[in-house]
mmCIF file of the N, C-alpha and C atoms, coordinates in Angstrom:
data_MODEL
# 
_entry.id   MODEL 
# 
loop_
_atom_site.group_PDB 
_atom_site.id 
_atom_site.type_symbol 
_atom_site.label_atom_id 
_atom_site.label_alt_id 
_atom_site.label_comp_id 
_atom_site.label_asym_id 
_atom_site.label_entity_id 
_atom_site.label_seq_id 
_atom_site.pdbx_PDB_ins_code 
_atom_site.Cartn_x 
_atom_site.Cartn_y 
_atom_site.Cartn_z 
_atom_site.occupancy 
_atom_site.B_iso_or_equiv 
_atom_site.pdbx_formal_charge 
_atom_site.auth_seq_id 
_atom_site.auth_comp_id 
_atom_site.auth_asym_id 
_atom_site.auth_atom_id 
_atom_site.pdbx_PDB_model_num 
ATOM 1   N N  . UNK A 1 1  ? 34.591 23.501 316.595 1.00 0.00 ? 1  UNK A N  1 
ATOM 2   C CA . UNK A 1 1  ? 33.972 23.306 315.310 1.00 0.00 ? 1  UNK A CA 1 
ATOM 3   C C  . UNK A 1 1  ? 32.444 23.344 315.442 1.00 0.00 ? 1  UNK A C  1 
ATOM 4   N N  . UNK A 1 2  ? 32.017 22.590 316.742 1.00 0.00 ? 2  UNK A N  1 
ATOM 5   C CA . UNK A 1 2  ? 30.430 22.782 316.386 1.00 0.00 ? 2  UNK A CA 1 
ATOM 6   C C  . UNK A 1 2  ? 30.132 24.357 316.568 1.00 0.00 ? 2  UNK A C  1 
ATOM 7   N N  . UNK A 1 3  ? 30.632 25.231 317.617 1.00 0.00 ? 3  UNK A N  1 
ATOM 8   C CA . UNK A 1 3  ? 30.255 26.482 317.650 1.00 0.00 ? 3  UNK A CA 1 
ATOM 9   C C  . UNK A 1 3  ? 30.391 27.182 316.421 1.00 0.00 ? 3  UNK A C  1 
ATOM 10  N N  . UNK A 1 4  ? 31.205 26.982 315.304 1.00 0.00 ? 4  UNK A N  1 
ATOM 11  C CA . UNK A 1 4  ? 31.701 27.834 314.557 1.00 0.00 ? 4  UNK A CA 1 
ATOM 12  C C  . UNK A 1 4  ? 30.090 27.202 313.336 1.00 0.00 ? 4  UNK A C  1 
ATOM 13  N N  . UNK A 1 5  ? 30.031 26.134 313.542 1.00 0.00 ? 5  UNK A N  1 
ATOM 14  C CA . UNK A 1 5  ? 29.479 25.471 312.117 1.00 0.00 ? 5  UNK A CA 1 
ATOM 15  C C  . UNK A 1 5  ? 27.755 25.791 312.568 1.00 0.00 ? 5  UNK A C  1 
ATOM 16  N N  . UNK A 1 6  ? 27.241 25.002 314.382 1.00 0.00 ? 6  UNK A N  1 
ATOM 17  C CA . UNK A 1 6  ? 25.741 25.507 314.347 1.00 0.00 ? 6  UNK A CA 1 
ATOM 18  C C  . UNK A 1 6  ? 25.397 26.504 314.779 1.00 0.00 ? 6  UNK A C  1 
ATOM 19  N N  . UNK A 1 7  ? 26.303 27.114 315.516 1.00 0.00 ? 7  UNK A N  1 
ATOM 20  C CA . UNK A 1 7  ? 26.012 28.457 316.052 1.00 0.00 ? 7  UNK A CA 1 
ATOM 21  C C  . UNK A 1 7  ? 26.238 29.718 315.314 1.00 0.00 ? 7  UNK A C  1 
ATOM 22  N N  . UNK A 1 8  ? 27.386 29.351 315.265 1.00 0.00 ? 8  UNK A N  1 
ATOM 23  C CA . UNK A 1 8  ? 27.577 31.238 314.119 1.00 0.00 ? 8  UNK A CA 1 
ATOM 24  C C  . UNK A 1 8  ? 27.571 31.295 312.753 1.00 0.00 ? 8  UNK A C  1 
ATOM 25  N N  . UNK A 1 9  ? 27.731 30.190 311.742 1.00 0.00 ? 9  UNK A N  1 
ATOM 26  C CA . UNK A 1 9  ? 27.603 29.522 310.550 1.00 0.00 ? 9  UNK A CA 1 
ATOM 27  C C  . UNK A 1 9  ? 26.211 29.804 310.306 1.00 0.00 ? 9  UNK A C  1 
ATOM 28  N N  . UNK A 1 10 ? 25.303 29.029 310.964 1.00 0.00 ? 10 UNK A N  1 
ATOM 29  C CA . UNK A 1 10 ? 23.604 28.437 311.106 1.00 0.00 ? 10 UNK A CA 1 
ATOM 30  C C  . UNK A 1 10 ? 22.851 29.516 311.396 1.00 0.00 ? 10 UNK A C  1 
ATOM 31  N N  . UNK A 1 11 ? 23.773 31.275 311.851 1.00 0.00 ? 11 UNK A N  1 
ATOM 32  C CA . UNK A 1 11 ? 22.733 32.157 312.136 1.00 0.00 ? 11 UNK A CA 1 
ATOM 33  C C  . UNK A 1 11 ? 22.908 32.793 311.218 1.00 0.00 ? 11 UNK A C  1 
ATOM 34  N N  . UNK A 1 12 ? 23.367 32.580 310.167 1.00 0.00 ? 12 UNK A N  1 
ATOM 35  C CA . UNK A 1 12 ? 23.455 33.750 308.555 1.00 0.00 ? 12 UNK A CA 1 
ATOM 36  C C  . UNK A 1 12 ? 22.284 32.922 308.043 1.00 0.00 ? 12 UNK A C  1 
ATOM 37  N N  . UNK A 1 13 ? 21.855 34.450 307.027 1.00 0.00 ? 13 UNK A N  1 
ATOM 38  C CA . UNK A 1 13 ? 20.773 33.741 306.203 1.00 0.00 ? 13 UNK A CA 1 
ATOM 39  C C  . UNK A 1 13 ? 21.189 32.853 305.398 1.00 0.00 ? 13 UNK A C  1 
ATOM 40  N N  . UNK A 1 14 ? 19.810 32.410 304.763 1.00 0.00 ? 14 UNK A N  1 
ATOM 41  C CA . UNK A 1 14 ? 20.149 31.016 304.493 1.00 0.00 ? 14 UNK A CA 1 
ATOM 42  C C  . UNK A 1 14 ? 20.735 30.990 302.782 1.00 0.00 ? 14 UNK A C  1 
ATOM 43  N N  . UNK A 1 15 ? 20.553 32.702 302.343 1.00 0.00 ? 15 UNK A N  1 
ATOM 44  C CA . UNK A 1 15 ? 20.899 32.588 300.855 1.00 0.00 ? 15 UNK A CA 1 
ATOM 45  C C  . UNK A 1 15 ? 22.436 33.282 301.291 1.00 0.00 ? 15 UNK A C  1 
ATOM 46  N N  . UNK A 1 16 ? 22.969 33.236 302.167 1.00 0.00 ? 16 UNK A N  1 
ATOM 47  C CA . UNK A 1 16 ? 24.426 33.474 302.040 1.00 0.00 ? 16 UNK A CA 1 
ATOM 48  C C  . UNK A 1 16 ? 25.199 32.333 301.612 1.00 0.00 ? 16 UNK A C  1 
ATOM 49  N N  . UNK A 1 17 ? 25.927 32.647 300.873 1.00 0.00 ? 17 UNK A N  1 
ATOM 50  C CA . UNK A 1 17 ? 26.515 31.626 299.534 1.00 0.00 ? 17 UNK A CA 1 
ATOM 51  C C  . UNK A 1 17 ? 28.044 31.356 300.536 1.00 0.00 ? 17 UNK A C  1 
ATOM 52  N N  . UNK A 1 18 ? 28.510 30.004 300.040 1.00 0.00 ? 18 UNK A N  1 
ATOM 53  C CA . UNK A 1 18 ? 29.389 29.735 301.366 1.00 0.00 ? 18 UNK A CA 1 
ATOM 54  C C  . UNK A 1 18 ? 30.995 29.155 299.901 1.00 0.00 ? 18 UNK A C  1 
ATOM 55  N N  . UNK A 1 19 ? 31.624 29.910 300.428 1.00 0.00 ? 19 UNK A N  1 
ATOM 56  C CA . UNK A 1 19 ? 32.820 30.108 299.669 1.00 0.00 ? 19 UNK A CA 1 
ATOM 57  C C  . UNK A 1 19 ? 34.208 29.514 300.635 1.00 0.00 ? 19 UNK A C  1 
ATOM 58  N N  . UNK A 1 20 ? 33.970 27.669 300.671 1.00 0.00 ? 20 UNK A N  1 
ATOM 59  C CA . UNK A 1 20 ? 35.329 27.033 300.985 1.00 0.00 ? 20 UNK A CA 1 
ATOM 60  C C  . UNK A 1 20 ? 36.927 27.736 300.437 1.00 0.00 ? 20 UNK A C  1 
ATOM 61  N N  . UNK A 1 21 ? 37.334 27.509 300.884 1.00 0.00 ? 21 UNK A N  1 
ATOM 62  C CA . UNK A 1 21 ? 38.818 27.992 301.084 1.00 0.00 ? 21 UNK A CA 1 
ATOM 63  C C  . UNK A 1 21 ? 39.035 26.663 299.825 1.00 0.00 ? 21 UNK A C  1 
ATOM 64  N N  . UNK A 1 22 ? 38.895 25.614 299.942 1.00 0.00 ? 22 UNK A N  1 
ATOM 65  C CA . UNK A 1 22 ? 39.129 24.360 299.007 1.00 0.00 ? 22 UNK A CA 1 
ATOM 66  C C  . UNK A 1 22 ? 38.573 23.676 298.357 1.00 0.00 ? 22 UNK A C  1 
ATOM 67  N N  . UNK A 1 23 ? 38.704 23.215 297.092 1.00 0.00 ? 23 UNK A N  1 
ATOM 68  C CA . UNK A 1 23 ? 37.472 22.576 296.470 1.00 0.00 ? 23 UNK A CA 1 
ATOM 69  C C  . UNK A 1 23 ? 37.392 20.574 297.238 1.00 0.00 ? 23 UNK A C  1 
ATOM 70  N N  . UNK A 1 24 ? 36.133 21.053 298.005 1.00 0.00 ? 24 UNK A N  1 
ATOM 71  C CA . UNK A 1 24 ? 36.141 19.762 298.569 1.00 0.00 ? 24 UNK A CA 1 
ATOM 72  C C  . UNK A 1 24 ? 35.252 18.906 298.172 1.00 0.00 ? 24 UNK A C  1 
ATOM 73  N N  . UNK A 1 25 ? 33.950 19.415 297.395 1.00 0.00 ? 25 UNK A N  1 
ATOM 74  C CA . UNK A 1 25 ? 32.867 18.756 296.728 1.00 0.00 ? 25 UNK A CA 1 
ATOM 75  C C  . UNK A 1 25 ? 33.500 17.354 296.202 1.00 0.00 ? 25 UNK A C  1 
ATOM 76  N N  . UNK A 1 26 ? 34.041 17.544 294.959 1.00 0.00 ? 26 UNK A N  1 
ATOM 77  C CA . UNK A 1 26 ? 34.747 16.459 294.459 1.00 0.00 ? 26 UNK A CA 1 
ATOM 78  C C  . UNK A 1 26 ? 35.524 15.466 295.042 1.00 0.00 ? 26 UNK A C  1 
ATOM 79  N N  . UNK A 1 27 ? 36.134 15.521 296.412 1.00 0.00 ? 27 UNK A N  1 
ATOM 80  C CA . UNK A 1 27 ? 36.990 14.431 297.431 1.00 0.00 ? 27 UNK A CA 1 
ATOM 81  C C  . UNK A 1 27 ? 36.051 13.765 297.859 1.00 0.00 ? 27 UNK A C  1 
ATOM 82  N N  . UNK A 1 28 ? 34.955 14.921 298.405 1.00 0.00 ? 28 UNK A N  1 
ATOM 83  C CA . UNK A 1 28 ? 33.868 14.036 299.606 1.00 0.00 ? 28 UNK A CA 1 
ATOM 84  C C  . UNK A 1 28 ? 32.841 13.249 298.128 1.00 0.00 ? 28 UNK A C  1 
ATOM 85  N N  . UNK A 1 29 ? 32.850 13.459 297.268 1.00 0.00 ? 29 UNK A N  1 
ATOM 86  C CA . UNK A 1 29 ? 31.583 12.742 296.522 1.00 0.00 ? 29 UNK A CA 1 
ATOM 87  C C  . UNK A 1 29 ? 32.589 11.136 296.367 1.00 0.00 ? 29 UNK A C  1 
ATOM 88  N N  . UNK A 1 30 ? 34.164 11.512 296.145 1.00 0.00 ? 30 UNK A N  1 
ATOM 89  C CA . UNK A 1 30 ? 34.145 10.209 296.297 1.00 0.00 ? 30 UNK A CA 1 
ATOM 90  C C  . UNK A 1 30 ? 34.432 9.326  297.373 1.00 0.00 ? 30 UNK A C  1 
ATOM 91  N N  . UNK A 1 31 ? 34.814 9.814  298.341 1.00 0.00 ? 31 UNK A N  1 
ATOM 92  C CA . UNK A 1 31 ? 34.832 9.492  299.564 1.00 0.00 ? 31 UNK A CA 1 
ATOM 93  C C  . UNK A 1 31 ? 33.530 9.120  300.147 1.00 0.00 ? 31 UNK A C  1 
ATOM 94  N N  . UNK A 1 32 ? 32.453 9.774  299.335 1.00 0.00 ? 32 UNK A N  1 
ATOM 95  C CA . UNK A 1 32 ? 31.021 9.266  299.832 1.00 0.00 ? 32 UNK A CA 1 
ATOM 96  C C  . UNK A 1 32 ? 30.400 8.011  299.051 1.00 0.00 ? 32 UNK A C  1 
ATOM 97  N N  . UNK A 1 33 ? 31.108 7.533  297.806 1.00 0.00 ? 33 UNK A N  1 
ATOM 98  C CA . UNK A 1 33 ? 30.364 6.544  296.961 1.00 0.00 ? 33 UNK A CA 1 
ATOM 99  C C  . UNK A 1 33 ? 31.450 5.511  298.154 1.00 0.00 ? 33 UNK A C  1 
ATOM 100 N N  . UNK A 1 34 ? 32.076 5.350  298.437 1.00 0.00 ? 34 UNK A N  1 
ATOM 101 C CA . UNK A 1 34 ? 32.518 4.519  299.127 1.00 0.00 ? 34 UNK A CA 1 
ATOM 102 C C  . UNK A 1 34 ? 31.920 3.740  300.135 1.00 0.00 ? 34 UNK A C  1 
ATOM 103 N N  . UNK A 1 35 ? 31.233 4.941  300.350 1.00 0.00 ? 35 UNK A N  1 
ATOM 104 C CA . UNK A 1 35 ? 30.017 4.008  302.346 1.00 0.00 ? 35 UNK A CA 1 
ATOM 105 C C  . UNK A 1 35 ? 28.670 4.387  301.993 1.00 0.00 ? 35 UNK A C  1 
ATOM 106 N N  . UNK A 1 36 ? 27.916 5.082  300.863 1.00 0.00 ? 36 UNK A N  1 
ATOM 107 C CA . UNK A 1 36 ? 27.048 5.063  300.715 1.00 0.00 ? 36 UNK A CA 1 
ATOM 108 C C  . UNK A 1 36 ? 26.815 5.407  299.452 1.00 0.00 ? 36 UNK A C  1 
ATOM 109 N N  . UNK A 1 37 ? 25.958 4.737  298.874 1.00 0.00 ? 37 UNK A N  1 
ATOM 110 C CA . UNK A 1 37 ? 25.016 5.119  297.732 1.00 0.00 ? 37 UNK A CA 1 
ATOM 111 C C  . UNK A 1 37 ? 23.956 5.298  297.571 1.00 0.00 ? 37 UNK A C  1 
ATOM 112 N N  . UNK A 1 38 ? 23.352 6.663  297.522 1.00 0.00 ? 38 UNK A N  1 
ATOM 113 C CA . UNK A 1 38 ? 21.920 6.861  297.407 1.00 0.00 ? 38 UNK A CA 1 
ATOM 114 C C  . UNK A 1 38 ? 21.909 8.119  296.094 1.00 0.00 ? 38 UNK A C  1 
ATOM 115 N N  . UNK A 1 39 ? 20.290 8.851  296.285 1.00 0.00 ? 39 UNK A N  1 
ATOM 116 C CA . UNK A 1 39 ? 20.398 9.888  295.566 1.00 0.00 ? 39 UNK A CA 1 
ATOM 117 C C  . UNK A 1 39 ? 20.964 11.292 295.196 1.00 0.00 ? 39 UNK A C  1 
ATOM 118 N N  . UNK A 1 40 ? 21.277 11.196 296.822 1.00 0.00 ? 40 UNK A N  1 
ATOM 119 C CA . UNK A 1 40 ? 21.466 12.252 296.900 1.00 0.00 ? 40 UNK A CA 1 
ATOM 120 C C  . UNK A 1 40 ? 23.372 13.097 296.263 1.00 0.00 ? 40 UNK A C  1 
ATOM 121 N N  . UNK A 1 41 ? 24.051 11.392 296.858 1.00 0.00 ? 41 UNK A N  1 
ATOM 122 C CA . UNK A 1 41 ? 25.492 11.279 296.483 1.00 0.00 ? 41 UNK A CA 1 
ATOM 123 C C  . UNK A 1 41 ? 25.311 11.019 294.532 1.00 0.00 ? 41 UNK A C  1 
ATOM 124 N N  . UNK A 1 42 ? 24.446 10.431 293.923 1.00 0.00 ? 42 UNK A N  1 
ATOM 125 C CA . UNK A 1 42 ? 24.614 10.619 292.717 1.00 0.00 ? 42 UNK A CA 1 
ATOM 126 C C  . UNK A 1 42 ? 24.433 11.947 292.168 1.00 0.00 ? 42 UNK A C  1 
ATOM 127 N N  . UNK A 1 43 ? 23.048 12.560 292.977 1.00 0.00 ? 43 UNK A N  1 
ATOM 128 C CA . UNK A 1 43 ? 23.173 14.232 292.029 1.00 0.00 ? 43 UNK A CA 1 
ATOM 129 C C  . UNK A 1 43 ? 24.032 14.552 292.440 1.00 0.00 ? 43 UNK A C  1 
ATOM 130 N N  . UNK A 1 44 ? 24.550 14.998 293.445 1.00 0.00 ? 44 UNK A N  1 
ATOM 131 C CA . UNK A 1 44 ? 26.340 15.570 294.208 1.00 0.00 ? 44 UNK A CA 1 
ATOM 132 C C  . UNK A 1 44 ? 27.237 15.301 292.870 1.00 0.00 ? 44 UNK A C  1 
ATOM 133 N N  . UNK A 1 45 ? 27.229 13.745 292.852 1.00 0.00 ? 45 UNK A N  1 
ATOM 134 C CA . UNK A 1 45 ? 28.212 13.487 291.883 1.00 0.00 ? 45 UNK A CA 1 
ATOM 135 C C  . UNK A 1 45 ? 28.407 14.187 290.401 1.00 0.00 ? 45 UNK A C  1 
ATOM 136 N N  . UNK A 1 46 ? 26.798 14.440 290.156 1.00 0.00 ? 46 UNK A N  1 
ATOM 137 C CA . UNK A 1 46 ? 26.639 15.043 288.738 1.00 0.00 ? 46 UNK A CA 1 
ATOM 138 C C  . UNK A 1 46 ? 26.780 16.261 288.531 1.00 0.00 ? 46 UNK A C  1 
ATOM 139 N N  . UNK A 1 47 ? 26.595 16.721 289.514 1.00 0.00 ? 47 UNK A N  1 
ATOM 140 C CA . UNK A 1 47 ? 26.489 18.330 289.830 1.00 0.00 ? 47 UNK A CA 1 
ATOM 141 C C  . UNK A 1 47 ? 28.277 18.598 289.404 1.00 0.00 ? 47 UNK A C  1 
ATOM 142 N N  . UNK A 1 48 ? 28.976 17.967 290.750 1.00 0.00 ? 48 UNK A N  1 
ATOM 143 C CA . UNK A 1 48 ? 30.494 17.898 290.683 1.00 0.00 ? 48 UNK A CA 1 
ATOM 144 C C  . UNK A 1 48 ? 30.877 17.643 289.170 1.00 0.00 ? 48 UNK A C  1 
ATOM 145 N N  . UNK A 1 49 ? 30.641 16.973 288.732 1.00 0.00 ? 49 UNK A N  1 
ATOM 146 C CA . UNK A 1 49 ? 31.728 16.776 287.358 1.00 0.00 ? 49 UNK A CA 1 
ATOM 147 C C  . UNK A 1 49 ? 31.040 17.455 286.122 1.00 0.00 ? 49 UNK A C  1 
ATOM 148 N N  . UNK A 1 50 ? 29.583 18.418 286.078 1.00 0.00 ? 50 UNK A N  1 
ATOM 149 C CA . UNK A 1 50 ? 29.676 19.194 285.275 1.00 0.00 ? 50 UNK A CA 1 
ATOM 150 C C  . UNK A 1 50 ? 29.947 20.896 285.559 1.00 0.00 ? 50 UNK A C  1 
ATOM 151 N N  . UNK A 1 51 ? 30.768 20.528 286.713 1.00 0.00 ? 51 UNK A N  1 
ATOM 152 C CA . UNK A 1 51 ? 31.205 21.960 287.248 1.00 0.00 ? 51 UNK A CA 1 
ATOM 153 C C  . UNK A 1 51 ? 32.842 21.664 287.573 1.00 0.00 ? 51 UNK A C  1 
ATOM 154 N N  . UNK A 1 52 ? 33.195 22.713 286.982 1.00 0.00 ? 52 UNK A N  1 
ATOM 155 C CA . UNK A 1 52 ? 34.274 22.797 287.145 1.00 0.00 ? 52 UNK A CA 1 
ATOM 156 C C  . UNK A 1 52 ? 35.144 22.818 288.438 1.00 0.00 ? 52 UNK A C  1 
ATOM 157 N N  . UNK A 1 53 ? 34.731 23.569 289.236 1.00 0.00 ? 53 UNK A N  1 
ATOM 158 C CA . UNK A 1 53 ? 34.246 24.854 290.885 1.00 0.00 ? 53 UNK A CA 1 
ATOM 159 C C  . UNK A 1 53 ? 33.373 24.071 291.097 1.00 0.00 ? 53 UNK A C  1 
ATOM 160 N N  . UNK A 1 54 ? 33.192 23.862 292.359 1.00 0.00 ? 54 UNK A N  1 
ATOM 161 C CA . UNK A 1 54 ? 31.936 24.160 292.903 1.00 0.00 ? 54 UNK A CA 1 
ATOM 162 C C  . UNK A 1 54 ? 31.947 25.266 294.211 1.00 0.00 ? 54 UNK A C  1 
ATOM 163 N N  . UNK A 1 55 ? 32.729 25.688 294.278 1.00 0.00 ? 55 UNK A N  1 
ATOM 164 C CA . UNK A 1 55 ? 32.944 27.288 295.512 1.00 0.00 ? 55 UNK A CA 1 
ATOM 165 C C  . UNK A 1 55 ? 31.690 27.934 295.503 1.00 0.00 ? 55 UNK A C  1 
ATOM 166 N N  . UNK A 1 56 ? 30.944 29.147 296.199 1.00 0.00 ? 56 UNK A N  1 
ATOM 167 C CA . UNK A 1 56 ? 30.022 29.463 295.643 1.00 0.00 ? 56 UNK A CA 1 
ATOM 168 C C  . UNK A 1 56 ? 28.406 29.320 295.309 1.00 0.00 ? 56 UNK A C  1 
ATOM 169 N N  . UNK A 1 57 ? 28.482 28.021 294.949 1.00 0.00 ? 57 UNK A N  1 
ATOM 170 C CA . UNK A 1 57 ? 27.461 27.128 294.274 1.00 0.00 ? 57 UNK A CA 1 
ATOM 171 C C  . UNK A 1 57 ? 26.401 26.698 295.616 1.00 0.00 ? 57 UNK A C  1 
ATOM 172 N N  . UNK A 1 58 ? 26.654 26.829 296.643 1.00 0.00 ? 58 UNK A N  1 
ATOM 173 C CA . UNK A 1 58 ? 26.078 26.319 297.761 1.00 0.00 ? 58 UNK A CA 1 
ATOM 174 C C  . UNK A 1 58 ? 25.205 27.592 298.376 1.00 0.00 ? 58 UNK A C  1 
ATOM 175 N N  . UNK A 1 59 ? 24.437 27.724 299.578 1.00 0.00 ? 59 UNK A N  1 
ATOM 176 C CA . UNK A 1 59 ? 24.447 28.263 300.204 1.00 0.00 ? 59 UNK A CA 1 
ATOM 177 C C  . UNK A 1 59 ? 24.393 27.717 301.754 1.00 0.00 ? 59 UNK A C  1 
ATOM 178 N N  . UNK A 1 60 ? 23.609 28.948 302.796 1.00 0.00 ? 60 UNK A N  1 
ATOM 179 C CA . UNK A 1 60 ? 24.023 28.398 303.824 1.00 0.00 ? 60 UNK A CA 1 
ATOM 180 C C  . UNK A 1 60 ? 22.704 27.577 303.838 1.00 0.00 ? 60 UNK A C  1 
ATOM 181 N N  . UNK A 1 61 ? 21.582 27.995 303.683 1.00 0.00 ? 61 UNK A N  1 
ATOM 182 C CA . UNK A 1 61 ? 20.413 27.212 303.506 1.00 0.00 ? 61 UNK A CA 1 
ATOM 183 C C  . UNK A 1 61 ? 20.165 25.493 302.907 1.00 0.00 ? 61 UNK A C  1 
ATOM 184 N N  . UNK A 1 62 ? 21.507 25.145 302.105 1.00 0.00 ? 62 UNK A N  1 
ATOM 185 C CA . UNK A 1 62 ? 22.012 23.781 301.026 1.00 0.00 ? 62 UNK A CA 1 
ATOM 186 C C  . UNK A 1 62 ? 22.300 23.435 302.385 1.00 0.00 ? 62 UNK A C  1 
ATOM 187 N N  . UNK A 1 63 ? 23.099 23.545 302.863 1.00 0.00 ? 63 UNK A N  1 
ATOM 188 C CA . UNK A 1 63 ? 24.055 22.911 304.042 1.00 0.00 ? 63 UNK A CA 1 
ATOM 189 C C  . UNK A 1 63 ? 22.520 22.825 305.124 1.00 0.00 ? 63 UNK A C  1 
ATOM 190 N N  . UNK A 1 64 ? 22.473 23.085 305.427 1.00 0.00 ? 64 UNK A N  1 
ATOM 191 C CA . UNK A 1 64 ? 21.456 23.000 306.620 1.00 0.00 ? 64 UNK A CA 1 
ATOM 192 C C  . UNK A 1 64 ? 20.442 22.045 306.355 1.00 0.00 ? 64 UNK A C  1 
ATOM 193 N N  . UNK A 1 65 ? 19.750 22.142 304.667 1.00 0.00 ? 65 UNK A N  1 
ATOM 194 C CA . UNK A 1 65 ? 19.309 20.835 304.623 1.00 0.00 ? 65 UNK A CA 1 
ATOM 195 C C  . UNK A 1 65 ? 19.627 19.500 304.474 1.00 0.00 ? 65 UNK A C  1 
ATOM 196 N N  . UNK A 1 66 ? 21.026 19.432 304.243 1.00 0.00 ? 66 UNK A N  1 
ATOM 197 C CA . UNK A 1 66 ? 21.729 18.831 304.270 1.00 0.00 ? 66 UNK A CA 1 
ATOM 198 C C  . UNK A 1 66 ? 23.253 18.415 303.276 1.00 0.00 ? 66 UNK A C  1 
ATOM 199 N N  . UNK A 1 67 ? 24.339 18.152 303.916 1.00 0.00 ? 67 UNK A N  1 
ATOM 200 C CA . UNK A 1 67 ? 25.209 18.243 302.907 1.00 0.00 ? 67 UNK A CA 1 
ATOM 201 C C  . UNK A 1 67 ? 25.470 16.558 302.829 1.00 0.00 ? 67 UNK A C  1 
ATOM 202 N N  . UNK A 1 68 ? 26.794 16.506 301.435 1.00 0.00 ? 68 UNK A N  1 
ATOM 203 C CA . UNK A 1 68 ? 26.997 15.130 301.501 1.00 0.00 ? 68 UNK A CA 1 
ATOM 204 C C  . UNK A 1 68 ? 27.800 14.426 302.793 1.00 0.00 ? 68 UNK A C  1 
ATOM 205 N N  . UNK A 1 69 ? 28.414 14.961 303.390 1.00 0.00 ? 69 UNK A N  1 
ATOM 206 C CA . UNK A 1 69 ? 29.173 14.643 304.794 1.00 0.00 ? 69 UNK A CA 1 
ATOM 207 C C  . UNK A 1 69 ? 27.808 14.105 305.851 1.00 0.00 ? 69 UNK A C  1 
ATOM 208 N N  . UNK A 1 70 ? 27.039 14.729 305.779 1.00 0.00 ? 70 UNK A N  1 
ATOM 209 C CA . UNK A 1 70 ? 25.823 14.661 307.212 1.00 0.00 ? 70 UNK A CA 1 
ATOM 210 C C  . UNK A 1 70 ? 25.268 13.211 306.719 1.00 0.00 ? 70 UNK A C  1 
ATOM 211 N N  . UNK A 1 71 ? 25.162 12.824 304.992 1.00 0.00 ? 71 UNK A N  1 
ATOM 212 C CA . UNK A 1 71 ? 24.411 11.875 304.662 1.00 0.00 ? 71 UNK A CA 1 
ATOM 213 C C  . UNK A 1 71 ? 25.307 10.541 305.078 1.00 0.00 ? 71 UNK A C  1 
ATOM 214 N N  . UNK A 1 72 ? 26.453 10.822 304.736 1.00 0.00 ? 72 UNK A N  1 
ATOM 215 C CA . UNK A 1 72 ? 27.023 9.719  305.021 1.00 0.00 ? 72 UNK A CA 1 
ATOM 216 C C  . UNK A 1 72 ? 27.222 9.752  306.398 1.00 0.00 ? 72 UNK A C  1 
ATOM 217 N N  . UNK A 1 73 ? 27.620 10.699 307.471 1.00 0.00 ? 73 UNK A N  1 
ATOM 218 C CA . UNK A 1 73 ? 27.181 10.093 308.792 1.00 0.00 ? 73 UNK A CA 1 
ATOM 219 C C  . UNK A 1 73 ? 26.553 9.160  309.195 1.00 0.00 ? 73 UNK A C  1 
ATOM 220 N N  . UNK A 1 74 ? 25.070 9.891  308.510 1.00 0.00 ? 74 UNK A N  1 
ATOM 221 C CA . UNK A 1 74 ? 23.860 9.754  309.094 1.00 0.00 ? 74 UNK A CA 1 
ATOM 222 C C  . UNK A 1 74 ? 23.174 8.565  308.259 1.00 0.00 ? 74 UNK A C  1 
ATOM 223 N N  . UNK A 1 75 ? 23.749 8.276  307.331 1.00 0.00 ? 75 UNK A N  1 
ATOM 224 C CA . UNK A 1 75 ? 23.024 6.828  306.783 1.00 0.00 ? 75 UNK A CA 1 
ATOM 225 C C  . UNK A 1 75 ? 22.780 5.586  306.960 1.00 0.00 ? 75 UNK A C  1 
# 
């Protein structure tokens, strides 16, 4: 997983748009109000529930600065 995610993932540009197999936005936002609350999990949150999808919506450049998974690691 790390090879796939910093190595070959992390060398596409950064406006390549990243198209999950599953809509996971919505599990992890609430899986993330659970161990953390900050800003970043509330826009997530807002973003998520005025989107239907969120597939797409990302790129690889979003992820790198950070996603909601890394925050809650890392909080």
């Amino acid at each position: 997983m790390h090879k796939a995610l910093n190595e070959t993932l992390a060398a596409l540009p950064d406006d390549t748009k990243v198209y999950p197999g599953h809509e996971y936005t919505k599990g992890n936002v609430k899986f993330g109000k659970t161990v953390l609350q900050n800003d970043s999990i509330k826009k997530l949150e807002e973003f998520a529930n005025s989107n239907k999808e969120t597939q797409g919506k990302f790129t690889i450049g979003d992820e790198k600065v950070g996603s909601e998974m890394q925050a809650i690691i890392e909080g």
